[in-house]
C-alpha positions as CSV (number, residue, x, y, z in Angstrom):
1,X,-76.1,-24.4,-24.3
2,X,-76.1,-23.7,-28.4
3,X,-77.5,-19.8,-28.9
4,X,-77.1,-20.0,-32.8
5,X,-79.5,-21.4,-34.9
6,X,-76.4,-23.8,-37.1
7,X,-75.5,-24.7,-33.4
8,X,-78.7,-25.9,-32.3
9,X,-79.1,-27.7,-35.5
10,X,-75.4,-29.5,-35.0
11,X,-76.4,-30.5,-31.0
12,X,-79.6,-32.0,-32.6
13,X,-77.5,-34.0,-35.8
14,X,-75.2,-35.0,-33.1
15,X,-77.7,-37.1,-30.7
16,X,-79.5,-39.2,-33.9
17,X,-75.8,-39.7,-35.3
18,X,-74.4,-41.1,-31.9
19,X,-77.8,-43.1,-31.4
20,X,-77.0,-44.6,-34.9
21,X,-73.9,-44.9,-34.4
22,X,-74.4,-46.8,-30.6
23,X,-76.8,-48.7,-32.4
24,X,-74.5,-50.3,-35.4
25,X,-71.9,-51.0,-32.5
26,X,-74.2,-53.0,-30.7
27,X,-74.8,-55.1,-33.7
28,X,-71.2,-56.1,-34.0
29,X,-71.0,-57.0,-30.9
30,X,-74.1,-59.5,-31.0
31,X,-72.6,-60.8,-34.2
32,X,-69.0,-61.2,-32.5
33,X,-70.7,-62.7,-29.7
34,X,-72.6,-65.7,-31.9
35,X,-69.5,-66.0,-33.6
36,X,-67.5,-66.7,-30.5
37,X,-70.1,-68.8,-29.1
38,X,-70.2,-71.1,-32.3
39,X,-66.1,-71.1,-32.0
40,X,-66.7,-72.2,-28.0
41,X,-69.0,-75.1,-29.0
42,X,-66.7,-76.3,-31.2
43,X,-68.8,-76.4,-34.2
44,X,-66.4,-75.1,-37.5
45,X,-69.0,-74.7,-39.9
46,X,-71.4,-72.9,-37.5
47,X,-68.5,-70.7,-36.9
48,X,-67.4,-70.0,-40.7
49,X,-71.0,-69.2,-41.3
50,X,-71.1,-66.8,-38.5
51,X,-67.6,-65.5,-39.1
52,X,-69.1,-64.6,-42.5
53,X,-71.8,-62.2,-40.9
54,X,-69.9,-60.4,-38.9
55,X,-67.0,-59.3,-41.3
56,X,-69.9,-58.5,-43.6
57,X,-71.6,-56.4,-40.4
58,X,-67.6,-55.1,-39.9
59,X,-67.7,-54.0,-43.3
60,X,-71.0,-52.2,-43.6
61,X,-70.3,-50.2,-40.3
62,X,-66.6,-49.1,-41.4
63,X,-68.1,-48.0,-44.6
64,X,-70.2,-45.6,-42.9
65,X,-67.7,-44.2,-40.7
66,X,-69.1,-45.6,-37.5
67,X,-66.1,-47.4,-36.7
68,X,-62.3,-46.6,-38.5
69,X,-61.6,-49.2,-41.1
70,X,-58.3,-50.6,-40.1
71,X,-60.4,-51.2,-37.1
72,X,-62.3,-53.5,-38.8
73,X,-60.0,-54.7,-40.4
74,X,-57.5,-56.0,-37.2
75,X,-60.9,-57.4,-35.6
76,X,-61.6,-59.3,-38.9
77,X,-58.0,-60.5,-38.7
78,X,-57.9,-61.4,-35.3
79,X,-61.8,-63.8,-35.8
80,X,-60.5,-65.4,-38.7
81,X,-57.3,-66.3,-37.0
82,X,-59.0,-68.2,-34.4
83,X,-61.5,-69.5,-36.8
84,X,-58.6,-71.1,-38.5
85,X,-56.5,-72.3,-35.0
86,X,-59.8,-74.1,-34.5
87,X,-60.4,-75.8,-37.8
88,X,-56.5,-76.2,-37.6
89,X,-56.8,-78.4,-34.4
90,X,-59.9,-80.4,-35.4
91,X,-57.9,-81.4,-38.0
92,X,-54.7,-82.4,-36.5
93,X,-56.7,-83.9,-33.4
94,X,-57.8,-87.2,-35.6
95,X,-54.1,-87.8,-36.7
96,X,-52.0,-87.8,-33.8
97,X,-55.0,-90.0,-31.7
């Protein structure tokens, strides 16, 4: 248990910051969640438009330290990659059938 006064203070900045912080986690992870299920459907503008959100929510959170920003930076990688392996198979799908 904290005795000092700065101590007490630092347990009580410590439980609204992690509550934020849980918070703006769980919000990219509904966003990546839409995202993904736009890309499962199928649908390649849905999932562009939803892609779009979530770097944007990637970004916002990185900038406040919530999450590290290379972090953000290899999950924004990694969604657009399959963003584009999907567009890049609805296109080659109408060619070769």
């Amino acid at each position: 248990m904290a005795h000092s006064l700065s101590a007490k203070k630092r347990v009580r900045q410590n439980v609204k910051s992690r509550a934020r912080n849980r918070a703006r986690k769980v919000l990219i992870k509904d966003q990546t969640k839409a995202f993904l299920a736009a890309l499962e459907a199928g649908d390649v503008e849905k999932a562009k438009v939803e892609l779009n959100k979530t770097v944007s929510r990637l970004d916002k959170v990185a900038a406040k330290n919530t999450i590290h920003p290379n972090a953000a930076s290899r999950r924004r990688s990694r969604l657009t990659r399959r963003l584009n392996a999907l567009a890049a198979s609805k296109t080659a799908a109408p060619a070769t059938a």
